[in-house]
N, CA, C and O of each residue as an XYZ file, in Angstrom:
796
protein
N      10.304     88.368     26.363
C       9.981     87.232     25.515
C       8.491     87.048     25.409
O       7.904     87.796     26.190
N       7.627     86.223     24.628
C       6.731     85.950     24.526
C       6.251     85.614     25.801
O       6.986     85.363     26.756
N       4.750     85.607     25.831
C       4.010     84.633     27.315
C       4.246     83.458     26.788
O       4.527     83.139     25.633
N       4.082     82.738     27.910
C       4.003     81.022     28.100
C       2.381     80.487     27.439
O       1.231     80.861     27.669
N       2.932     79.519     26.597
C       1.601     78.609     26.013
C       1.155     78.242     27.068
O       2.098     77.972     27.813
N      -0.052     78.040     27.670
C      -1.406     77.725     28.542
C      -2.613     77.628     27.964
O      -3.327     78.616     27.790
N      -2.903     76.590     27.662
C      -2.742     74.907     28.910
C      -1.953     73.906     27.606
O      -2.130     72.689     27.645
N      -1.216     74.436     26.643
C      -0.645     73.661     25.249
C       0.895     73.545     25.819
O       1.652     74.338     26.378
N       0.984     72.243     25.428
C       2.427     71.689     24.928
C       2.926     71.616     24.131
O       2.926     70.446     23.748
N       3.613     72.432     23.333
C       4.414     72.756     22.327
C       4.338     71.254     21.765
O       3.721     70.868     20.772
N       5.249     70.386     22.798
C       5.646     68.951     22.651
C       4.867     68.042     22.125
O       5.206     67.135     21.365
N       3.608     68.331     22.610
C       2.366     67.268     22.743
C       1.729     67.637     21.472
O       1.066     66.805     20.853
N       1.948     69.244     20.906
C       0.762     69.349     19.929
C       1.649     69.802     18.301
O       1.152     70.362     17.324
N       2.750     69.431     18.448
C       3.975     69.483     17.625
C       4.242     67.980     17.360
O       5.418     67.747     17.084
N       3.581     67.126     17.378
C       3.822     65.791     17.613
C       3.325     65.575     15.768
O       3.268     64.346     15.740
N       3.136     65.815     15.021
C       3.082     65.776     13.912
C       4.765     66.404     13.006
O       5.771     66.778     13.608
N       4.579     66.338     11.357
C       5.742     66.434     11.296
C       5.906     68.170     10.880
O       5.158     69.029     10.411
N       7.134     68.114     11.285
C       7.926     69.436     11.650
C       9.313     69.789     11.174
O      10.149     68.900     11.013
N       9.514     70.725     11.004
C      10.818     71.058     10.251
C      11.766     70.947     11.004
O      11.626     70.687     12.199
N      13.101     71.158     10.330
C      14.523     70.783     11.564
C      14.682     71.768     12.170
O      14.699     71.563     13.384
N      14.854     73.110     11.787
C      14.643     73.694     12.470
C      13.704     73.952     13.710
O      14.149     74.597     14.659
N      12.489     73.493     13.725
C      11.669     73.456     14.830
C      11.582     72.249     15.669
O      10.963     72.280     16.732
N      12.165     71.197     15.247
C      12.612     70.319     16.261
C      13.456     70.845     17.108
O      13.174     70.989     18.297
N      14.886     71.283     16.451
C      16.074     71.399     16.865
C      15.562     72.899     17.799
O      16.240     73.096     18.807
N      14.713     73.673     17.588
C      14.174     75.218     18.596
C      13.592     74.212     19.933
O      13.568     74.746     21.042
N      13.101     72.670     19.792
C      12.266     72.811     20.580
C      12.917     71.706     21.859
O      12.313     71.234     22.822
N      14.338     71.522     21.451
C      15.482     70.965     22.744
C      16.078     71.841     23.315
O      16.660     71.749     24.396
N      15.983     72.732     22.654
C      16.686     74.412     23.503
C      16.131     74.506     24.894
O      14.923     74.503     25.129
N      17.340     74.613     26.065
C      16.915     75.197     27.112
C      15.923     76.120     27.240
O      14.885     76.156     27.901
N      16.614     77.084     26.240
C      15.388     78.617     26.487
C      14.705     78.720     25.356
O      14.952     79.357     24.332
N      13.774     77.991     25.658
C      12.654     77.839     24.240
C      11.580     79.065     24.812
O      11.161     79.214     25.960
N      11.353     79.717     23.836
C      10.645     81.107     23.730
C       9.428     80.563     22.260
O       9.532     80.509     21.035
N       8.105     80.180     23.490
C       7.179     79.899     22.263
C       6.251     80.991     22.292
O       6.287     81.636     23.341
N       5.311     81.431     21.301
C       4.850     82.609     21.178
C       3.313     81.266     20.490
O       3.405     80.176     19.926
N       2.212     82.017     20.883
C       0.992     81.786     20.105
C       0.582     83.121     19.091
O       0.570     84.323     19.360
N       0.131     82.131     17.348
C      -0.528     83.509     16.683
C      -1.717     83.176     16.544
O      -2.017     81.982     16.540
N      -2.643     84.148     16.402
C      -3.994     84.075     16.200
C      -4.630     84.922     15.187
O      -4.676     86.151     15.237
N      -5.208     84.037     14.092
C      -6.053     85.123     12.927
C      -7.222     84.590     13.295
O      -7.556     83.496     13.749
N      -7.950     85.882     12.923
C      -9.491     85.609     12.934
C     -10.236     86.485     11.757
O      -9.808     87.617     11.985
N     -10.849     86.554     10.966
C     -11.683     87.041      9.886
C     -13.284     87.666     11.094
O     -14.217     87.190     11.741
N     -12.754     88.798     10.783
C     -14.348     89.487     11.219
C     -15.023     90.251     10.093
O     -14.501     90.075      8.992
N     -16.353     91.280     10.147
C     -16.437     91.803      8.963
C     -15.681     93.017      8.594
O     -15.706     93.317      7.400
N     -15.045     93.733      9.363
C     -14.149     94.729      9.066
C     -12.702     94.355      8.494
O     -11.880     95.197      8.133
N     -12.540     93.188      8.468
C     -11.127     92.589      7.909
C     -10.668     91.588      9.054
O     -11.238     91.380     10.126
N      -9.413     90.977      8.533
C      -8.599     90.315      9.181
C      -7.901     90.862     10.426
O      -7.067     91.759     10.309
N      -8.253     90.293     11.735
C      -6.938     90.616     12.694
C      -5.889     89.597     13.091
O      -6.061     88.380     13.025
N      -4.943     90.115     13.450
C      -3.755     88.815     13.282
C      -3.223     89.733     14.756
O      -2.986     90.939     14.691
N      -3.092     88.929     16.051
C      -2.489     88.825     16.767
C      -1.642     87.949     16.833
O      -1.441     87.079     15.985
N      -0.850     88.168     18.249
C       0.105     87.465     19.248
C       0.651     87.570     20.380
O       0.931     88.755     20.564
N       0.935     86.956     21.203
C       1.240     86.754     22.443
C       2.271     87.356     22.848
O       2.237     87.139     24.059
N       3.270     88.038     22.620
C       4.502     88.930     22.568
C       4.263     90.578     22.447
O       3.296     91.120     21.913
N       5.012     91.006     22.868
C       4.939     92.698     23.619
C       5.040     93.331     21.766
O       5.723     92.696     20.963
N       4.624     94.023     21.532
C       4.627     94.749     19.884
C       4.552     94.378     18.813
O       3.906     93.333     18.894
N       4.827     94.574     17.700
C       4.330     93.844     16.567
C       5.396     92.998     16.102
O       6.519     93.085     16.600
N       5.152     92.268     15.275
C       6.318     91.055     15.026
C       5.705     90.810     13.183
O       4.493     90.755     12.978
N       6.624     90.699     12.110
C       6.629     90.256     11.013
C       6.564     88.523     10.704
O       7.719     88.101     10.771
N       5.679     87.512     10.420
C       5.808     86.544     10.192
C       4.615     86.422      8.523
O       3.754     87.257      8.249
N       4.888     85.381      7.825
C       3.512     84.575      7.251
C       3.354     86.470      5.747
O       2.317     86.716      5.131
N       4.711     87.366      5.631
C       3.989     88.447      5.133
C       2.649     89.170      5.692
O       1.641     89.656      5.178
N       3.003     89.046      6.618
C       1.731     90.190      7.839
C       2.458     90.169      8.831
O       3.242     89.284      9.173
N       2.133     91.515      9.515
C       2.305     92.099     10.675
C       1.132     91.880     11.711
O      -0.025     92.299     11.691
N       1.918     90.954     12.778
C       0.895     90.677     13.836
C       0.816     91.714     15.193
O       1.809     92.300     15.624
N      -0.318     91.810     15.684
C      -0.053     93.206     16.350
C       0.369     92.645     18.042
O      -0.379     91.725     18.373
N       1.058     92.898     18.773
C       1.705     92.108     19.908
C       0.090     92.745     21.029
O      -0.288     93.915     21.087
N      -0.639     91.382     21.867
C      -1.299     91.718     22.669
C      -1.034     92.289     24.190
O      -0.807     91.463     25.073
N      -1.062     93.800     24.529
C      -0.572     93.876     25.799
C      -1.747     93.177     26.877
O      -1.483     93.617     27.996
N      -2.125     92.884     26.898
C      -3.356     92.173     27.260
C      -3.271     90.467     27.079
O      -3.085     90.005     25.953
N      -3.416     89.589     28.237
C      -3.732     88.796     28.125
C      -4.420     87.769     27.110
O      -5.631     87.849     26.900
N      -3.489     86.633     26.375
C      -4.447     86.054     25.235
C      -4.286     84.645     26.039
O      -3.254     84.154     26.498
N      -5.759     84.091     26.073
C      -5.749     82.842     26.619
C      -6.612     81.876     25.512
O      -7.515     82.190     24.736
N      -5.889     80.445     25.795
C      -6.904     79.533     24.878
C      -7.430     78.519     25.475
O      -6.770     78.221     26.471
N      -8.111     78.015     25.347
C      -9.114     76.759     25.360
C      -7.984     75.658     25.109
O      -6.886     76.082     24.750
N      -8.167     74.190     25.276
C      -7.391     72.794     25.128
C      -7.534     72.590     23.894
O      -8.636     72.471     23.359
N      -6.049     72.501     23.090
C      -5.679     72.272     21.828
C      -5.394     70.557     21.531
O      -4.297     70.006     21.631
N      -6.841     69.824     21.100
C      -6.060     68.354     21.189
C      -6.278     67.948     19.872
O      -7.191     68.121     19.066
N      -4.663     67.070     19.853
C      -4.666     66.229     18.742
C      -4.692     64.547     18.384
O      -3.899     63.811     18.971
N      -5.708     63.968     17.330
C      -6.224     62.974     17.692
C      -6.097     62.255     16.627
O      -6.209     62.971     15.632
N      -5.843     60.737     16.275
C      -6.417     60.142     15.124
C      -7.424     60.128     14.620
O      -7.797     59.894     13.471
N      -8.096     60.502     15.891
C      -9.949     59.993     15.517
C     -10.272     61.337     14.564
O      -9.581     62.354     14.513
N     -11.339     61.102     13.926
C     -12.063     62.415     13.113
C     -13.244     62.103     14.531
O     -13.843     61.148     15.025
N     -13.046     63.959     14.805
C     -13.631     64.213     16.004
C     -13.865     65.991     15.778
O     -12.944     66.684     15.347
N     -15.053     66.498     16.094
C     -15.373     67.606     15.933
C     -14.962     68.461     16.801
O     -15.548     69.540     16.712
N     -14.073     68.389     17.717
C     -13.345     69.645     18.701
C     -13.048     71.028     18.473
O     -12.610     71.634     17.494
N     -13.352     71.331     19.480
C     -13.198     73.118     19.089
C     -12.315     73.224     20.444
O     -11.911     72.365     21.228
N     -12.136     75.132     20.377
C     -11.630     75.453     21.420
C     -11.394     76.527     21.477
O     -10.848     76.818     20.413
N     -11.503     77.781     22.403
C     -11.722     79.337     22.696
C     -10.692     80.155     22.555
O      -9.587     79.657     22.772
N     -10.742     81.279     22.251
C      -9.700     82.162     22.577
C      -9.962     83.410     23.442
O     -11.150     83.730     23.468
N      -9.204     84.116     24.091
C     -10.216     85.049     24.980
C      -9.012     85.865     25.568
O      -7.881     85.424     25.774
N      -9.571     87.440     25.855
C      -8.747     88.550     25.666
C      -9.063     89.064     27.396
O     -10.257     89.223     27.650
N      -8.240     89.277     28.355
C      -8.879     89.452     29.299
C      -8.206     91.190     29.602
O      -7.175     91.454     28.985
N      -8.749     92.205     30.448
C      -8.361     93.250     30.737
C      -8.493     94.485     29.485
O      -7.857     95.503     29.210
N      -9.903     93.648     28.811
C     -10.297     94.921     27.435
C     -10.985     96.048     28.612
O     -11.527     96.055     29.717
N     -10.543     96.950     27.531
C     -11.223     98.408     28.213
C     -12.816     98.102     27.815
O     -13.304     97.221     27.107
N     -13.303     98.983     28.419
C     -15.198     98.646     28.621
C     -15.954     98.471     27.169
O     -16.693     97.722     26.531
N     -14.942    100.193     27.096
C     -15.156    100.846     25.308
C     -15.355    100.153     23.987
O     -16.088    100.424     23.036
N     -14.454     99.136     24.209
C     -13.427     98.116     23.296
C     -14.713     97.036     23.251
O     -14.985     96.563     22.147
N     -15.400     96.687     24.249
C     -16.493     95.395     24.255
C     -17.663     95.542     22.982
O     -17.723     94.806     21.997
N     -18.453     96.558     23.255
C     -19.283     96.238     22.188
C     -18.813     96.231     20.878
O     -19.579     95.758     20.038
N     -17.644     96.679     20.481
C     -17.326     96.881     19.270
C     -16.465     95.428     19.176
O     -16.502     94.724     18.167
N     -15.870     95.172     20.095
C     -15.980     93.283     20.130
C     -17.122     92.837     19.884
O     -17.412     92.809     18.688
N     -17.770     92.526     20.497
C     -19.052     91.750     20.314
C     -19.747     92.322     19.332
O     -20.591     91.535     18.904
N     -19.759     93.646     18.637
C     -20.615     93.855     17.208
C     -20.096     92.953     16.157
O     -20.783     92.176     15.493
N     -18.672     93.150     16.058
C     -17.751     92.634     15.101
C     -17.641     90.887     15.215
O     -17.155     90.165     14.345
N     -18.091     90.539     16.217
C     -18.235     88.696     16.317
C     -19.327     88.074     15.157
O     -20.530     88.314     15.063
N     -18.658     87.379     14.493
C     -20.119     86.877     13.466
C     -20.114     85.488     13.464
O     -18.977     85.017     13.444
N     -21.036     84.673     13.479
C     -20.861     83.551     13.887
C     -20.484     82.541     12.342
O     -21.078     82.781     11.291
N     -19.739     81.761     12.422
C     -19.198     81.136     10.528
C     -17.711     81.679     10.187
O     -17.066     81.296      9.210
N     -17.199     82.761     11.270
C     -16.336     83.610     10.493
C     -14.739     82.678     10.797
O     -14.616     82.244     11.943
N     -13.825     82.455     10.009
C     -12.740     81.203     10.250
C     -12.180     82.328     11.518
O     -12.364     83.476     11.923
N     -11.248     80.897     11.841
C     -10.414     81.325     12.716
C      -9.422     80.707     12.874
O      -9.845     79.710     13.459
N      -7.892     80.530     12.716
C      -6.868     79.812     13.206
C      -5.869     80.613     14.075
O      -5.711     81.746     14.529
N      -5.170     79.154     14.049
C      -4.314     79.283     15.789
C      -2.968     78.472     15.236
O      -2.978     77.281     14.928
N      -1.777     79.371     15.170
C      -0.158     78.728     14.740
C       0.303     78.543     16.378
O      -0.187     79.107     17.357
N       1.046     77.883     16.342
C       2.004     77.646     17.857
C       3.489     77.588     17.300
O       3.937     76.603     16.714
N       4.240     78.812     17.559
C       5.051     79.675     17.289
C       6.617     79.338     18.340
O       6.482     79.406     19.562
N       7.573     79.103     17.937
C       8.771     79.029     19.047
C       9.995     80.541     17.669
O      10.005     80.668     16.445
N      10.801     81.337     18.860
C      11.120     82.372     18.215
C      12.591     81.959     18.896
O      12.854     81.370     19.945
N      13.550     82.600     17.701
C      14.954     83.084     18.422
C      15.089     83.959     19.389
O      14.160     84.614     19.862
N      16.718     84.035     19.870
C      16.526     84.948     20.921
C      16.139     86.660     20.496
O      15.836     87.662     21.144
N      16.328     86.359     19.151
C      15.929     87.839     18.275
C      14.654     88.280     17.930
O      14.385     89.358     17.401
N      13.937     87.462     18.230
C      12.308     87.490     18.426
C      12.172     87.298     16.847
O      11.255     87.778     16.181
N      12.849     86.798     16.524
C      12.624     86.047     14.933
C      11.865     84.774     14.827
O      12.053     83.771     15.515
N      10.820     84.960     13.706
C       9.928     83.580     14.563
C      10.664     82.104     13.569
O      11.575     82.403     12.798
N      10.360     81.047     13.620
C      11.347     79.949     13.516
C      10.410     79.350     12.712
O       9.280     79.008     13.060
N      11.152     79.173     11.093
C      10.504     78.328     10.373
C       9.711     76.967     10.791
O       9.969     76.359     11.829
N       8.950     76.658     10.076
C       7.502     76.683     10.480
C       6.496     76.708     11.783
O       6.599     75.772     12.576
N       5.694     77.565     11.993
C       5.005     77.539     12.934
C       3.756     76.668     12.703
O       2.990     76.928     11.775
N       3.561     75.717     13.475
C       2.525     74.341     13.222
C       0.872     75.393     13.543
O       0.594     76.303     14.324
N       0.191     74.725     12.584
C      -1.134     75.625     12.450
C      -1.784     74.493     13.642
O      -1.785     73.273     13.476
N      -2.191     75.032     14.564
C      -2.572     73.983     15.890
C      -4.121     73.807     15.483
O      -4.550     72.657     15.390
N      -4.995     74.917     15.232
C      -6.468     74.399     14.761
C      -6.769     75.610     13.702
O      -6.025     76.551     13.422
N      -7.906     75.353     13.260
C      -8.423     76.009     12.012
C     -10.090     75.710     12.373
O     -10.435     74.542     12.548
N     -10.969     76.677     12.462
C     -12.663     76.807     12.871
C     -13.517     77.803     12.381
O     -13.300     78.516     11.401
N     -14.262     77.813     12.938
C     -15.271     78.524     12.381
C     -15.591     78.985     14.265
O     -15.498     78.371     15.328
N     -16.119     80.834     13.724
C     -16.421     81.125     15.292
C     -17.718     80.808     15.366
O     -18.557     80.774     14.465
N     -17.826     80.565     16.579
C     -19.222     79.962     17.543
C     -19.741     81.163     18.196
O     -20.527     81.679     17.402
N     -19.677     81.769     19.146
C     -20.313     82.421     20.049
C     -19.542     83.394     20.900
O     -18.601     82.868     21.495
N     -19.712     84.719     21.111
C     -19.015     85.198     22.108
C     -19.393     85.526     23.972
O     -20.280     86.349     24.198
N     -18.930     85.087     24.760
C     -19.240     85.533     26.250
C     -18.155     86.402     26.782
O     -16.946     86.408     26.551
N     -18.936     87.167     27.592
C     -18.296     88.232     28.253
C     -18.417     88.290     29.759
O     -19.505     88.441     30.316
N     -17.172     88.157     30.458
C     -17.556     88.351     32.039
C     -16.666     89.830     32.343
O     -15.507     90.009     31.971
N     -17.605     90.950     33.200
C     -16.959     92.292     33.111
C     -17.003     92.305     35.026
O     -17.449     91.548     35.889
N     -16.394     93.391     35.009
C     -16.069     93.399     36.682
C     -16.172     95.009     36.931
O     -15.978     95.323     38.106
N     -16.425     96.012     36.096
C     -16.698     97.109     36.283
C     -16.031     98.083     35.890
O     -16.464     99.228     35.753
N     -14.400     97.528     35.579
C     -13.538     98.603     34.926
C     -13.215     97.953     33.187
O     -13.234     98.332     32.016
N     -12.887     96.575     34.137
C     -12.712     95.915     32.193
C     -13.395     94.464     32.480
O     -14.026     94.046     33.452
N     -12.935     93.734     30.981
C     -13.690     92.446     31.149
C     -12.670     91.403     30.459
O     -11.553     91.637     29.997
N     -13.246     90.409     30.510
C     -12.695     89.306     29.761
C     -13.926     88.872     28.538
O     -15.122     88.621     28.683
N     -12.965     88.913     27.172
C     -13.804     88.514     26.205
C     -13.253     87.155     25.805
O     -12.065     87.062     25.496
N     -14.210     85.894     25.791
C     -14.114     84.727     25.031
C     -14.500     84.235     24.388
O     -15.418     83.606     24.915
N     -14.374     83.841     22.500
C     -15.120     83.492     21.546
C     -14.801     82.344     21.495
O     -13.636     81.980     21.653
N     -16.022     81.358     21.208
C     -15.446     79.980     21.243
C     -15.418     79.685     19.477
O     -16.207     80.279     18.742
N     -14.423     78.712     18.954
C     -14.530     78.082     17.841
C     -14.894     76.909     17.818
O     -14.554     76.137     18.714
N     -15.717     76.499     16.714
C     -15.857     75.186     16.217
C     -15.266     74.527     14.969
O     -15.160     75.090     13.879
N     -14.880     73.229     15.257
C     -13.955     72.769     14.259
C     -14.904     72.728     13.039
O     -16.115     72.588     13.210
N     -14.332     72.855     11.749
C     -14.546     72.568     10.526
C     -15.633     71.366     10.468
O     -16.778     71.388     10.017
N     -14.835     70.205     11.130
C     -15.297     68.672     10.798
C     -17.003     68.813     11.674
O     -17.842     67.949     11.420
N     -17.264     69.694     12.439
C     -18.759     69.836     12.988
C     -20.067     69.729     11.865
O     -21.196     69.258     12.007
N     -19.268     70.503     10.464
C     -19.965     70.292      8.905
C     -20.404     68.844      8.813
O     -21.435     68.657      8.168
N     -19.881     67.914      9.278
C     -20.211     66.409      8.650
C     -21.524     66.294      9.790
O     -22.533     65.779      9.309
N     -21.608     66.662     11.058
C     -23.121     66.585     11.502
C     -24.248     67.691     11.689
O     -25.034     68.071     12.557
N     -23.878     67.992     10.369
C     -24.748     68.921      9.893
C     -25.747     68.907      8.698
O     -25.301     69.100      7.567
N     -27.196     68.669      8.911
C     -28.154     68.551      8.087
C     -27.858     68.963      6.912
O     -27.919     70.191      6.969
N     -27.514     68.576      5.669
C     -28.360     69.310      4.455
C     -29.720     69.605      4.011
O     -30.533     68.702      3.812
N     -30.022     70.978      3.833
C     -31.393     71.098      3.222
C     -31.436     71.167      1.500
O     -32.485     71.523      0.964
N     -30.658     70.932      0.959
C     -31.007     70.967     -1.131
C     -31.159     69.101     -0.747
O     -30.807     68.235      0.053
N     -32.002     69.358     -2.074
C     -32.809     68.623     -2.548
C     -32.371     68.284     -4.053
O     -31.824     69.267     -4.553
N     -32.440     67.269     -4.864
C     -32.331     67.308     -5.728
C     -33.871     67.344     -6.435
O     -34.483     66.355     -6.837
N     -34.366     68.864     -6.479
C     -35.001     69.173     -6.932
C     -35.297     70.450     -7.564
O     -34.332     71.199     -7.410
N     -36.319     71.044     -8.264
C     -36.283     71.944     -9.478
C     -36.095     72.890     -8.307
O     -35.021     73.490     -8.351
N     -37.119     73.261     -6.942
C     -36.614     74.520     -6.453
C     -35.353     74.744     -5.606
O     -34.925     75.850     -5.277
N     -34.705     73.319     -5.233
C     -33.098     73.919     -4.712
C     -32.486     74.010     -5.618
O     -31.419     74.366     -5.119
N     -32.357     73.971     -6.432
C     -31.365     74.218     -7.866
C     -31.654     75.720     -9.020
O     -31.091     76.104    -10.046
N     -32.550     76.118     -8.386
C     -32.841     77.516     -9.075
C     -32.345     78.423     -7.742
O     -32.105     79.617     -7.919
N     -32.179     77.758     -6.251
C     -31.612     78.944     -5.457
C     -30.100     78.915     -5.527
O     -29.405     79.930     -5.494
N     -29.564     77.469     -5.641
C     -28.287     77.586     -6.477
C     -28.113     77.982     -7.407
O     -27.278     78.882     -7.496
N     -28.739     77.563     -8.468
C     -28.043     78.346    -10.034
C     -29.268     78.786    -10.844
O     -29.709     78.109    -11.773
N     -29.740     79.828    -10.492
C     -31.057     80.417    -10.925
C     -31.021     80.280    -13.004
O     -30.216     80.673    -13.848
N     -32.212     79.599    -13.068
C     -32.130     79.466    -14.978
C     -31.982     78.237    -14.935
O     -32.590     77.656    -15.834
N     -31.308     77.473    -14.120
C     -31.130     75.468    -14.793
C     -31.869     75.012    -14.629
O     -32.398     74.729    -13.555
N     -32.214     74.738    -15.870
C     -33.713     73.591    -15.841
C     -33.706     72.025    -15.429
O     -34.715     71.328    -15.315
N     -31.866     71.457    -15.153
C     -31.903     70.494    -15.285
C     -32.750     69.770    -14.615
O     -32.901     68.672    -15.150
N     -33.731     70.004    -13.116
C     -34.399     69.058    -12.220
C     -35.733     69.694    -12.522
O     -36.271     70.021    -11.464
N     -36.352     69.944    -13.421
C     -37.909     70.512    -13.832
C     -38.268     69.960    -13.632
O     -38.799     70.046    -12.525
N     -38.507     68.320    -14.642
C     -39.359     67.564    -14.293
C     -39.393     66.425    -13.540
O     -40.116     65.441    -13.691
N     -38.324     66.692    -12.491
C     -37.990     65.509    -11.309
C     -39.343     65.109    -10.416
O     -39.632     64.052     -9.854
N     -40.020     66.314    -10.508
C     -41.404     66.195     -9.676
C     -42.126     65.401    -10.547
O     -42.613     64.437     -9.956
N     -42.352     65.436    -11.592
C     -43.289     64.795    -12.615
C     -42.835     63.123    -12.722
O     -43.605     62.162    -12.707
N     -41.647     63.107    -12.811
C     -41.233     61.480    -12.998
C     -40.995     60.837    -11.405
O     -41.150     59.625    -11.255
N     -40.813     61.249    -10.844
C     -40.507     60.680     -9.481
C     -41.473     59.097     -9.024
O     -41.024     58.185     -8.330
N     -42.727     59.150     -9.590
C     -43.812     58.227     -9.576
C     -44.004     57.454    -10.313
O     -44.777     56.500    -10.229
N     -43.056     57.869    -11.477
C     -43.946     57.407    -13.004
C     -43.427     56.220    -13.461
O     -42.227     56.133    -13.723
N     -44.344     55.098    -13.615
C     -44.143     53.617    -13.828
C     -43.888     53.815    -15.557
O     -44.550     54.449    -16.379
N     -42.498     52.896    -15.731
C     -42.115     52.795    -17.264
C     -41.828     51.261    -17.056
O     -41.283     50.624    -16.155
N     -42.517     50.869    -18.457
C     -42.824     49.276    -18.416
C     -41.397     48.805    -19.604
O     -41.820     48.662    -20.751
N     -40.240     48.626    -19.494
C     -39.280     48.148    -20.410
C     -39.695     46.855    -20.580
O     -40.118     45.997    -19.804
N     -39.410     46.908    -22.182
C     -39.469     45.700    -23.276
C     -40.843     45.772    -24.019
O     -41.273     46.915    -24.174
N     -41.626     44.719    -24.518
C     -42.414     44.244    -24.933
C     -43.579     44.394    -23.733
O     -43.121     44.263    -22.598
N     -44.676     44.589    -23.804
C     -45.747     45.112    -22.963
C     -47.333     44.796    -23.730
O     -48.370     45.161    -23.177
C-alpha cells in the first residue's frame, strides 16, 4: 500500500468540502492514503507519489517513489496567511544531487494532492489539492553514500508582501509593452498647475 501521510491528517486537512466518495474512503478501517506531488522544473513536469510504481490519476502517470517522500506541516486556516511547506527525498544516490539541485529554480509552482486509494490501488475521486507554491530554495544534508534533498515552497499569497517596482510611468510601460505612448507625458504634467474657470 502506499506510505503513511507524515505529519498530515487526512482528517484535519480534508476538512473542507469533499466528495462522497472521499468522505465515505475516509471511515474505512483500512484507509490507504497516498500523497501526489507535481513540481514544474526547467526540463518539464515531474509528478510523483508515495506508493511502490507508477499509478494513473489526473491523465498522467505518476512515477511511484522508492525512496522516501517527506513533507513539511500542511495547515489549513481562515486567516489569509502566507504559509509554505517542504518536500524532501531522502536516500538519493550522490549522482542524482547535482542534477537535483541544477534543475531547482526558484518561482517554479509546485503542488501537493492528499490522495486515499482502493484496495486496487485505484485512486478515489477527488484527491484534495492540500497546497499550491512557488519553490523557494533547495538544502541538502549528505552522509557519504546518499543524501536527503529538501526544497522548501512558498505560498502564492507571499505575492501580497511583495514590493512592486512599475510605476505608472513612460519607462515602466515601454518594459511592459514596448511602443505605448500612453504615460509620455506623465513626467511633464505631474507638476503642472491648471487654473479651471475664469482666471
Amino acid at each position: 500500500g502506499a506510505s503513511p501521510l507524515h505529519p498530515v491528517s487526512p482528517r484535519g486537512v480534508m476538512s473542507r468540502d469533499i466528495t462522497n466518495d472521499m468522505a465515505t474512503a475516509l471511515d474505512r478501517a483500512d484507509l490507504q492514503p497516498a500523497i501526489f506531488f507535481e513540481g514544474a522544473f526547467p526540463s518539464g513536469m515531474v509528478q510523483i507519489w508515495t506508493g511502490p510504481g507508477p499509478i494513473d490519476w489526473d491523465g498522467k502517470t505518476w512515477t511511484g517513489v522508492s525512496v522516501l517522500l517527506g513533507l513539511g506541516a500542511l495547515e489549513e486556516t481562515s486567516d489569509v496567511v502566507a504559509s509554505g511547506t517542504t518536500v524532501s527525498l531522502s536516500g538519493v544516490p550522490l549522482d542524482l544531487v547535482g542534477l537535483a539541485i541544477d534543475q531547482a529554480r526558484q518561482g517554479q509552482a509546485g503542488r501537493i494532492w492528499l490522495a486515499l486509494l482502493t484496495e486496487e490501488r485505484r485512486v478515489i475521486a477527488d484527491p484534495v489539492q492540500a497546497f499550491t507554491g512557488r519553490l523557494d530554495v533547495p538544502e541538502l544534508q549528505e552522509d557519504g553514500q546518499s543524501c536527503r534533498i529538501t526544497i522548501s515552497y512558498e505560498s502564492r499569497l507571499i505575492d501580497l508582501s511583495v514590493p512592486r517596482n512599475w510605476r505608472y510611468t513612460h519607462e515602466s510601460q515601454q518594459v511592459l509593452h514596448p511602443g505605448d505612448r500612453g504615460f509620455e507625458h506623465v513626467t511633464a504634467i505631474q507638476d503642472q498647475e491648471i487654473t479651471w474657470g475664469r482666471g
